[in-house]
C-alpha positions in Angstrom: 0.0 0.0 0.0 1.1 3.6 -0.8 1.1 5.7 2.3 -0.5 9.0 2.2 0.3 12.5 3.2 -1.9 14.1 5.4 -2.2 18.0 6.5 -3.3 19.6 9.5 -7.0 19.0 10.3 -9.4 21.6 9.1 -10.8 22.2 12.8 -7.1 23.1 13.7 -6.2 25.3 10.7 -10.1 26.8 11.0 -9.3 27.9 14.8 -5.7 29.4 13.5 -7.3 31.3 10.9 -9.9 32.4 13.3 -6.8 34.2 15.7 -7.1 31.7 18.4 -4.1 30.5 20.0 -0.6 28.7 18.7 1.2 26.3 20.6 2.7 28.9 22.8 -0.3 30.1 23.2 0.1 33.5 20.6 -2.4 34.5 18.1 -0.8 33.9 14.9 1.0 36.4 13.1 -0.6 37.5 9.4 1.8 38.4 7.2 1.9 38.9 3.3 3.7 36.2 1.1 6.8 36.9 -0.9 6.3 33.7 -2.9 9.6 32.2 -1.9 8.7 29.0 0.1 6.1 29.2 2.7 4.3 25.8 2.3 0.6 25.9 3.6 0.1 22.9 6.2 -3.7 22.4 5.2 -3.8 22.4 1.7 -0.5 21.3 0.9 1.0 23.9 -1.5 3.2 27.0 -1.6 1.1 30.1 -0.4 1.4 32.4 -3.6 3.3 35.4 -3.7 1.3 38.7 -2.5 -1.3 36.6 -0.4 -1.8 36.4 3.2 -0.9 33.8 5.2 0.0 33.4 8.8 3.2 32.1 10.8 2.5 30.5 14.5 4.3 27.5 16.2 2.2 24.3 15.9 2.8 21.4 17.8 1.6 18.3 15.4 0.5 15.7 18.7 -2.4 15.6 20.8 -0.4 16.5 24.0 2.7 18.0 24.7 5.3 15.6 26.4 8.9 15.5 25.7 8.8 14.3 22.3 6.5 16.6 20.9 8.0 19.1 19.0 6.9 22.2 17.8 7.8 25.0 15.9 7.0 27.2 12.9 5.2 26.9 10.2 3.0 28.5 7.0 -1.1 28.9 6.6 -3.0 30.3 4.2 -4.3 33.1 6.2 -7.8 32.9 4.6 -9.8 29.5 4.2 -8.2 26.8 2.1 -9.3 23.1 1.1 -7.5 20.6 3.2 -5.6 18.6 0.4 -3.7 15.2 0.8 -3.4 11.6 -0.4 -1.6 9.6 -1.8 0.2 12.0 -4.6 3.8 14.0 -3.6 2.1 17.4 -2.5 3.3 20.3 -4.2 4.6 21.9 -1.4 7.3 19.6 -1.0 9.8 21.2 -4.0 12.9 20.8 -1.7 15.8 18.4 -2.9 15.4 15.9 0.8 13.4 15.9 3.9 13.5 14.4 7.0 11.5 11.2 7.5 10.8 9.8 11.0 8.7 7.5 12.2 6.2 7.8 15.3 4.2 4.9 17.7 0.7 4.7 19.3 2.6 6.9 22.2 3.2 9.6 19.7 7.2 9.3 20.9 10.1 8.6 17.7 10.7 5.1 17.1 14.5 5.3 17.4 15.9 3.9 13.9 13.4 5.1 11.7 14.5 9.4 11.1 16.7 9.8 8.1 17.4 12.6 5.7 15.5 11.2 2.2 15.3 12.2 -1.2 12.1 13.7 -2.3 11.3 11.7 -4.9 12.3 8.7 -2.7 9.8 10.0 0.1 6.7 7.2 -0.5 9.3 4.7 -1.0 11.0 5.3 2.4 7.6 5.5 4.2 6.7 1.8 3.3 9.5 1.2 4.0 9.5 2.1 7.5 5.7 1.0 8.1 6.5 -2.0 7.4 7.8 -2.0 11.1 5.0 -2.9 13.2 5.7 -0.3 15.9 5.4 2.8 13.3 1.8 3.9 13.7 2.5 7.3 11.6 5.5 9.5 10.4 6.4 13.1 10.2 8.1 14.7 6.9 10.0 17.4 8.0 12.4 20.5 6.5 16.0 18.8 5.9 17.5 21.8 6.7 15.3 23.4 9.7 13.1 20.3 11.1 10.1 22.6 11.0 6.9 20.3 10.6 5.5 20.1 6.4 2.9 17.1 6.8 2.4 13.7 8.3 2.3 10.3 6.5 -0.5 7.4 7.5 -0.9 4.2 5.7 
């Protein structure tokens, strides 16, 4: 099975976009693209230049505990349609990301993070579902670990 990518729910995004709090409790900031790489979480492409969008940290688990990381990331700062599936999302133009797998306990599975090749990204994620203790997976910047989407089966 081909896994698929997955943004951040709709009710999430919908509360962002609405000003309520980040994961450090902010409202997100609204600023204006510039068209050079700000990847939209929810519907998985690069927020055009000239359009608003917001930055806020985002934690990607249901709770924080000591592996949950969080940090920046991209919206479309008005209503977008969540995208996802099976497909490479458009947002992810860069060369490699980081893949790393997650368990029921929403802690890493030790083994399973690597640097990948884009185009080696679905690939990589069967690979490491194939390991029974992999419930989900992150794809993350190669260069800044900042969050872009998460990977089911």
């Amino acid at each position: 099975m081909t896994p698929r990518f997955t943004p951040i729910p709709t009710e999430t995004v919908r509360a962002y976009q609405a000003g309520g709090p980040d994961a450090n409790g902010q409202a997100p900031e609204r600023h204006i693209s510039d068209g050079g790489g700000n990847p939209c979480r929810h519907c998985l492409a690069m927020i055009p230049k000239g359009a608003p969008m917001l930055v806020l940290a985002h934690r990607p688990f249901p709770q924080p505990q000591p592996y949950a990381e969080l940090g920046p990331i991209f919206l479309c700062a008005d209503a977008c349609t969540a995208a996802g599936g099976r497909d490479l999302p458009a947002m992810l133009a860069s060369p490699s990301y980081i893949l790393r797998g997650y368990g029921a306990d929403d802690r890493i599975v030790y083994g399973t993070g690597a640097v990948v090749a884009t185009s080696s990204l679905r690939t990589e994620a069967a690979a490491r579902f194939a390991d029974p203790r992999v419930m989900y997976l992150h794809v993350r910047s190669a260069r800044n670990n900042c969050f872009q989407c998460r990977m089911d089966q």
